[in-house]
N, C-alpha and C positions, 0 to 999 in steps of 0.2 A: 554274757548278756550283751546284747547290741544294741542302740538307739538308734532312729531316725526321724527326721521332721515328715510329717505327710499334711497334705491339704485334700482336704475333704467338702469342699465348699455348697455342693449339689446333693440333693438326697438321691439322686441314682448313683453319684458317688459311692456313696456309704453304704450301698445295697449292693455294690461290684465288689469293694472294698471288703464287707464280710463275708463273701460268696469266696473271696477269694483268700483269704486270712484263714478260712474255717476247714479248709484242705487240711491245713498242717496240725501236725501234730502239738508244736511247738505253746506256750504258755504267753500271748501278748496280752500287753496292756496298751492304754491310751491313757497317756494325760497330759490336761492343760490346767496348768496353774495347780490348783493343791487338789484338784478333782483326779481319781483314774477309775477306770472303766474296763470292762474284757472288752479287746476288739472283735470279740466273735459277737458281741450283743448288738443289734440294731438298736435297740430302745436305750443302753448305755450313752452312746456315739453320740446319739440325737439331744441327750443331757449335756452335753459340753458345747464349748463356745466355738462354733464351727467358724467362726469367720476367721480366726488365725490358725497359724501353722499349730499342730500338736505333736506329741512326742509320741512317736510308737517304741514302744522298750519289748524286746523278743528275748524271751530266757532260753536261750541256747546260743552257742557261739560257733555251729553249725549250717547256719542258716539259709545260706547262701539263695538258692532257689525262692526260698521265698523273698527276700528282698528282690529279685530278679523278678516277680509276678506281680511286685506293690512298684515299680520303679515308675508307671503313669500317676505315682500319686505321694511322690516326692516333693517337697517344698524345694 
């Protein structure tokens, strides 16, 4: 499993963000504080507290490529 912080701050964000998350095969979540979320869902994303950093957690430790497609959206 991998972590990263990403920021999401813009709802076109979060619509580039799942467009681009939903390629992979891979099992992510999103959370901020004791909330988590699939980051493939728009309507999830939009329930958390977008104005700070959130954790993206990716269940595989292959991941490579897709961390390299989220890198505009690194905190």
């Amino acid at each position: 499993m991998k972590t990263v912080q990403v920021h999401l701050a813009l709802p076109e964000n979060v619509k580039d963000f799942v467009n681009i998350v939903s390629r992979y095969p891979y099992d992510i979540d999103l959370r901020s504080g004791r909330h988590v979320v699939d980051a493939k869902s728009i309507l999830g994303i939009f329930s958390l507290d977008l104005s700070k950093p959130i954790t993206m957690e990716i269940f595989s430790d292959s991941c490579d490529d897709l961390l390299a497609a989220v890198e505009a959206f690194k905190a």
